[in-house]
Residue, then its C-alpha position, 0 to 999 in steps of 0.5 A: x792483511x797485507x804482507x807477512x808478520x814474521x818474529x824475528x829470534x829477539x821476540x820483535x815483529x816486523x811485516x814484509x810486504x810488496x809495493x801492491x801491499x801499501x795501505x794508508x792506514x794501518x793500525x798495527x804498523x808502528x813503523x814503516x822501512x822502506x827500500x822502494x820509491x813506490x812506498x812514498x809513506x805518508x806515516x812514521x817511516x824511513x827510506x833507503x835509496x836502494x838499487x832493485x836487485x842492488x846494494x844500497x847506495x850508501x852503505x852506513x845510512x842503510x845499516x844505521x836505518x836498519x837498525x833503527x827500525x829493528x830498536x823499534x821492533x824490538x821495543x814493541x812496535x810491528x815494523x813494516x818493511x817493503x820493497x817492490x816484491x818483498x823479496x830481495x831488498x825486503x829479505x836482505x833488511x831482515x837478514x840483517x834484523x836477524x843478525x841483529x837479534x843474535x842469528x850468526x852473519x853466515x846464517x842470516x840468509x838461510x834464516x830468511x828463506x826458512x822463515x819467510x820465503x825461499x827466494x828472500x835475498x835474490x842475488x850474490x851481492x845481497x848475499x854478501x851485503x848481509x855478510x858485509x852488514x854483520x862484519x861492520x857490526x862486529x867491527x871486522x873486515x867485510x868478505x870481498x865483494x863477489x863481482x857484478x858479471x858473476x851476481 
């Protein structure tokens, strides 16, 4: 089986995969989330324009698509979600998921590493997107973003 199924703390399945997972047919995928061009998904799917290593290029579609794809989840469906190597943009979604299913912004990331992988969310910004995802949820201010030099 390609990818990792991991439950997030609701109860709702989501599989992390790597481009090198994409199968065209997948009977327990329900929907697809996808954060790399390579995934090209020819089922039930959303993309988000999403910079390797990066933020997401418009912010609110990204967050709107994450939750989407986690009501899916959470209504039943294995939601699969994929970058390039499952790590970074992948790891930052299910933070997010994870934020959504009740674990606090702050402890988000800590959540993904000890659930998933421990290089899950691979850079500052990533980091502090997930903080930024859990304040626009909550309806506060964002932290400040860490710079670019230093992430």
């Amino acid at each position: 089986m390609p990818g990792t199924d991991l439950s997030l703390p609701c109860g709702a399945r989501v599989r992390a995969s790597a481009s090198w997972h994409r199968r065209e047919s997948d009977p327990a995928r329900g929907f697809g989330l996808y954060l790399d061009p390579q995934w090209s998904p020819t089922w039930p799917a959303l993309e988000i324009a999403w910079e390797n290593l990066g933020l997401p290029l418009d912010f609110d579609d990204a967050a709107r698509k994450i939750e989407h794809a986690w009501e899916r989840a959470r209504a039943g469906e294995l939601v699969e979600i994929g970058c390039q190597a499952g790590l970074g943009r992948t790891g930052t979604a299910i933070a997010c998921m994870a934020i959504l299913s009740g674990v606090e912004p702050r402890d988000a990331v800590a959540w993904v590493r000890s659930n998933y992988a421990v290089r899950a969310v691979e850079t500052r910004l990533q980091e502090w997107w997930v903080l930024w995802f859990g304040a626009r949820l909550r309806g506060e201010e964002a932290p400040p973003r860490p710079g670019t030099l230093s992430g």
